[in-house]
C-alpha positions in Angstrom: 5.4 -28.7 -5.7 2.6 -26.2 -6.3 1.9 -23.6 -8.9 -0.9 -21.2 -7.8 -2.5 -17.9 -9.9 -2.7 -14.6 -7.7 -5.3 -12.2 -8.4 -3.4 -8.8 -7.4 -5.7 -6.0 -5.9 -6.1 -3.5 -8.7 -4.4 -5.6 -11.4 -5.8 -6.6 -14.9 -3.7 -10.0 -14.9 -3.3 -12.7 -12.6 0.8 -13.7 -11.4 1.7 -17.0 -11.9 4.6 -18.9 -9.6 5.4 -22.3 -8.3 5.4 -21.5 -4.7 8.4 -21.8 -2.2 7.8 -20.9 1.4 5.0 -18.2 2.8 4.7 -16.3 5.9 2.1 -14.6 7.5 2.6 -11.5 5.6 4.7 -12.9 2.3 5.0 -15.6 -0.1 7.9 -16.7 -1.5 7.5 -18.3 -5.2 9.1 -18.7 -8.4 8.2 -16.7 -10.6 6.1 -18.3 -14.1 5.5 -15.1 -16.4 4.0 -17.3 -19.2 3.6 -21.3 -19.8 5.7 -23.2 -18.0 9.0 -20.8 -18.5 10.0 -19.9 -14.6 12.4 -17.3 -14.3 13.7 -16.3 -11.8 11.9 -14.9 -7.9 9.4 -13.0 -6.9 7.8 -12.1 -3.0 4.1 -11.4 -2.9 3.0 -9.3 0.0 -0.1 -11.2 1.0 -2.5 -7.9 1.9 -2.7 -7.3 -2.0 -3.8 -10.9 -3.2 -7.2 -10.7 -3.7 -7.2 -14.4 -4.6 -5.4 -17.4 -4.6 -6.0 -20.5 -7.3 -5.0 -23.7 -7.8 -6.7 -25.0 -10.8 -6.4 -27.7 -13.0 -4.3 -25.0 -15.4 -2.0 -24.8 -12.7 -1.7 -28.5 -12.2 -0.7 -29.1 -15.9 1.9 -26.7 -15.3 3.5 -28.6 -11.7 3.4 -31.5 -14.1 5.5 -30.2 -17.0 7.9 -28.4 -14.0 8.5 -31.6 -12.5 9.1 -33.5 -15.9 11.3 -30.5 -16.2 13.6 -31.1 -13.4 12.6 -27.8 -12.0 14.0 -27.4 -8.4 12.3 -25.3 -5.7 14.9 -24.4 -3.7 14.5 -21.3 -1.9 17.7 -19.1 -2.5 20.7 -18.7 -0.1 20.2 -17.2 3.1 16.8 -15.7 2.1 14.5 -14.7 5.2 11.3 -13.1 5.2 11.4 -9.5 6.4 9.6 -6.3 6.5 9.0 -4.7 2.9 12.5 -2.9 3.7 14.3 -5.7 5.1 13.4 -7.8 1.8 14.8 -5.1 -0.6 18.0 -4.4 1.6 18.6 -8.0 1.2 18.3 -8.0 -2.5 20.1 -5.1 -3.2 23.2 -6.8 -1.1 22.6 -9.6 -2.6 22.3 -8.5 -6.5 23.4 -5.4 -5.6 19.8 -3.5 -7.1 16.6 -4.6 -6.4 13.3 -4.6 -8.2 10.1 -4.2 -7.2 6.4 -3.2 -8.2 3.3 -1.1 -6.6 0.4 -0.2 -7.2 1.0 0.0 -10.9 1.0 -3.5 -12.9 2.8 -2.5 -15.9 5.9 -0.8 -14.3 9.0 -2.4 -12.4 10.9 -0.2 -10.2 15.2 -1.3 -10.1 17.4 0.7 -8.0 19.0 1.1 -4.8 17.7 2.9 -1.6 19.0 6.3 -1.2 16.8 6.6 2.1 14.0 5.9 4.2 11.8 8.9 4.7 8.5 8.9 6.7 6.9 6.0 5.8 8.3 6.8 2.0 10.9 4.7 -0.2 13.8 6.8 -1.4 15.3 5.3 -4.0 17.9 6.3 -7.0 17.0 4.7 -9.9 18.3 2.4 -12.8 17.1 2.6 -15.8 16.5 0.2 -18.5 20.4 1.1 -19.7 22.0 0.3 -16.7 22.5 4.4 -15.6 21.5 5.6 -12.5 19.2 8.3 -12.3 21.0 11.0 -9.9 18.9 14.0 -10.8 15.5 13.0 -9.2 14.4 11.4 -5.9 12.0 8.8 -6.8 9.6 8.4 -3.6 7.6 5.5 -3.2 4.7 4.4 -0.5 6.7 1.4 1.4 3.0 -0.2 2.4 2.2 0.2 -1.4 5.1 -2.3 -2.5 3.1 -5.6 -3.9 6.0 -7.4 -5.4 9.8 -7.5 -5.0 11.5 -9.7 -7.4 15.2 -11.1 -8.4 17.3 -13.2 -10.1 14.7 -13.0 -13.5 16.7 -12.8 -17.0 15.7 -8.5 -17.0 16.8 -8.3 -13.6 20.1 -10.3 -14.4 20.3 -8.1 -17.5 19.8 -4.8 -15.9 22.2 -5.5 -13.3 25.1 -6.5 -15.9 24.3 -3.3 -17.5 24.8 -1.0 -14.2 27.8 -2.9 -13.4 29.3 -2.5 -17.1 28.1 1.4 -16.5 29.7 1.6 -13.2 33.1 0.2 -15.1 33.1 3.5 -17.3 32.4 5.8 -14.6 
């Protein structure tokens, strides 16, 4: 078991997450937004971490994790991908995905509408639940930093969309 901080290019904070399994280009961890609460995923893309720390900080917190119980297991049928591959896997999985760029204080959920020269198509769900049908929201794919699942927000937004979806 091993927490570590990440030092995101162009980000104020530092991510937190008790790592899983890496790749070359990815790292697999789960995700510790604050103290030693994990919830839920997230997949670093390894060309935006400036750094990479394991302090004594993030010792205390394998510590508590393991008094905790806290398993590491890396989710079902998971494989690292290309930045597409990743979020066509969550979305079939959770059936939206979520995901961050070059901005640190806004999450992206949705579901890919299409892939467009070299740009992210995507329609997007809002913080109800709906799904934004009016605008094509375009996003960099090589600008992705972080896609995430299976958090309590992603959970929630996804019961909301499917409780929309009921009433459509």
């Amino acid at each position: 078991m091993k927490v570590e901080k990440f030092k995101i290019i162009g980000w104020e904070d530092p991510e937190k997450g008790l790592v899983i399994d890496e790749n070359e280009n990815w790292i697999l961890v789960k995700h510790i937004p604050v103290d030693y609460i994990v919830d839920g995923y997230k997949v670093y893309k390894k060309e935006f971490i400036e750094t990479r720390e394991h302090s004594q900080s993030e010792k205390e917190i394998e510590k508590v994790l393991r008094l905790k119980n806290v398993k590491i297991d890396k989710p079902d049928d998971f494989q690292f991908s290309d930045t597409v591959g990743i979020l066509e896997w969550v979305e079939k999985k959770y059936g939206l995905f979520e995901f961050q760029d070059k901005e640190e204080s806004e999450l992206f959920y949705g579901k890919i509408n299409r892939i467009e020269d070299g740009k992210l198509i995507i329609d997007m769900i809002d913080s109800n639940g709906l799904v934004e049908t009016n605008y094509d929201y375009k996003f960099e794919i090589e600008g992705i930093r972080i896609i995430a699942f299976e958090s309590d927000y992603h959970s929630s937004i996804r019961l909301l969309w499917i409780d929309k979806l009921k009433t459509l």
